[in-house]
C-alpha positions in Angstrom: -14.4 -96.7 98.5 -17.2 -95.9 96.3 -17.1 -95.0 92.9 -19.6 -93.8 90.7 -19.7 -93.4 86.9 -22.1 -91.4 85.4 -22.2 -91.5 81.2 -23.3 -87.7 79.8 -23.4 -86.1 76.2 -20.9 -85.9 74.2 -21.6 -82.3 74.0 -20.5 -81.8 77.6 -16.9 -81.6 79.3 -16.0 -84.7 80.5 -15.0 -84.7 84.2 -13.1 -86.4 87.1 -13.6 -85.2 91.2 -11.9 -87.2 93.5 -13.3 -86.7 96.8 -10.4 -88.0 100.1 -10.0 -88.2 103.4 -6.4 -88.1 102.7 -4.6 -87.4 99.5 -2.1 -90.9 100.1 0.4 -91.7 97.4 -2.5 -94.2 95.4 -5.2 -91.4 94.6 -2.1 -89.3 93.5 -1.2 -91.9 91.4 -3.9 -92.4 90.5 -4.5 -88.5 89.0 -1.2 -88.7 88.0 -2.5 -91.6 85.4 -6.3 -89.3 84.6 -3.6 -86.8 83.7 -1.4 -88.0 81.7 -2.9 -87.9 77.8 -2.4 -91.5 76.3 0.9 -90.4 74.9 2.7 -93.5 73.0 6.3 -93.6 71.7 7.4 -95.7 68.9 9.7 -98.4 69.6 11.2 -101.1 67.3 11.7 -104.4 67.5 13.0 -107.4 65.0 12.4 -104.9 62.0 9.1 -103.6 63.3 7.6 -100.5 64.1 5.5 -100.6 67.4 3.4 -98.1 69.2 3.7 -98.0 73.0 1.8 -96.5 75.6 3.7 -94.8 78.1 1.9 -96.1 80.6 3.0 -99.8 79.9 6.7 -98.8 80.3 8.7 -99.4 83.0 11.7 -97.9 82.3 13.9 -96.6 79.5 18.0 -97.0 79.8 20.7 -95.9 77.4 23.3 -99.0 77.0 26.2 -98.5 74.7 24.7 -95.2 72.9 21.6 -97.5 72.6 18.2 -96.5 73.6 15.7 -98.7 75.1 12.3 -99.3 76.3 11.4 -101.6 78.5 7.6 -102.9 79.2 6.6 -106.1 81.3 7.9 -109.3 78.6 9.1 -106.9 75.6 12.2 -104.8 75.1 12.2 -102.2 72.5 14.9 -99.6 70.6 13.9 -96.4 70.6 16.0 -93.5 68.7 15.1 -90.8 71.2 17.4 -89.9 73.7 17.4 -89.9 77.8 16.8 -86.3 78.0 14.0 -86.6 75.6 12.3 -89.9 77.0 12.4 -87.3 80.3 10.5 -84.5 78.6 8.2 -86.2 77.5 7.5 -88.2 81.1 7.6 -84.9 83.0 4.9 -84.7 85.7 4.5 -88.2 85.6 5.0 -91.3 87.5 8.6 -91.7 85.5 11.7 -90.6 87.6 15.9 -90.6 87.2 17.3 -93.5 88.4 20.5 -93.4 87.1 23.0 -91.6 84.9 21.4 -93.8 82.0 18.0 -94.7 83.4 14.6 -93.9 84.0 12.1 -95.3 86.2 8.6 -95.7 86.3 7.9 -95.5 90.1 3.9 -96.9 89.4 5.6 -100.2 88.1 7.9 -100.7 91.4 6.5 -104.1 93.5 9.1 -103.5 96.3 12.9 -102.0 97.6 15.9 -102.8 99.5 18.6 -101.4 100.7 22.0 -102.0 98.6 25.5 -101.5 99.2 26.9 -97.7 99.2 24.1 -95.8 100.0 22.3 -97.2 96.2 19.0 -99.3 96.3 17.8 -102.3 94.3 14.3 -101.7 93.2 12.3 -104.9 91.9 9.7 -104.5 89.3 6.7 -106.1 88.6 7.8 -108.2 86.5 10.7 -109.7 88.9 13.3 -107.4 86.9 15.6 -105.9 89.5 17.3 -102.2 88.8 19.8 -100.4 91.2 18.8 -96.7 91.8 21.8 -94.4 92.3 23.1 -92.6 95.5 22.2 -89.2 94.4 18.2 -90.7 93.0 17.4 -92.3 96.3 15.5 -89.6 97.5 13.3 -89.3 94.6 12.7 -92.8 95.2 11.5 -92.6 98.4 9.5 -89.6 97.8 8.2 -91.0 95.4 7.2 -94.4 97.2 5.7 -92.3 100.6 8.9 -93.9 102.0 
């Protein structure tokens, strides 16, 4: 694959062609990511306020009325709710897992099978989450699967 990067004024509109054979599941991801604006949630942690970029998550659950973000080491509360977390991760790599989960399918190393039609999904960082009966096929859309 080539690439080439070209730097120009600031005074012109920066822009992005992606030129394919095929448009696969990576180059989509990989507009999906061009598109998404750096968008960052706040998230707290041990009395701290943190900034997160959305693109570092790789999932948000609800636990006991609880919200929280996930990234790769770090867990963080967040006061918004599921429904919001989903707004704001429309159109992007994020998908419903689960009556109290989201997903971020970019973040997803492999799957397998589980019992009653669900699937265990295992991140990249070795975390494993079970994807719900009715989410399965968003999953696998998802994954070109």
């Amino acid at each position: 694959m080539k690439i080439t990067v070209e730097e120009i004024d600031v005074s012109q509109e920066e822009e992005v062609i992606v030129r394919c054979h095929e448009l696969n599941s990576q180059i989509r991801s990989f507009i999906e990511q061009l598109k998404l604006p750096q968008k960052e949630l706040i998230g707290y942690q041990n009395g701290e306020i943190h900034r997160l970029k959305i693109t570092d998550i790789f999932y948000f659950e609800v636990v006991d009325n609880h919200s929280f973000i996930y990234c790769e080491k770090d867990v963080f509360e967040s006061k918004m709710r599921l429904y919001e977390f989903e707004e704001i991760c429309q159109d992007t790599s994020f998908f419903r897992a689960g009556k109290s989960l989201v997903l971020n399918s970019d973040k997803i190393e492999y799957i397998e099978p589980s019992f009653s039609g669900r699937f265990e999904v295992t991140l990249m960082n070795k975390e494993k989450r079970i994807v719900s009966r009715q989410y399965v096929k968003e999953l696998k859309k998802r994954l070109g699967v």
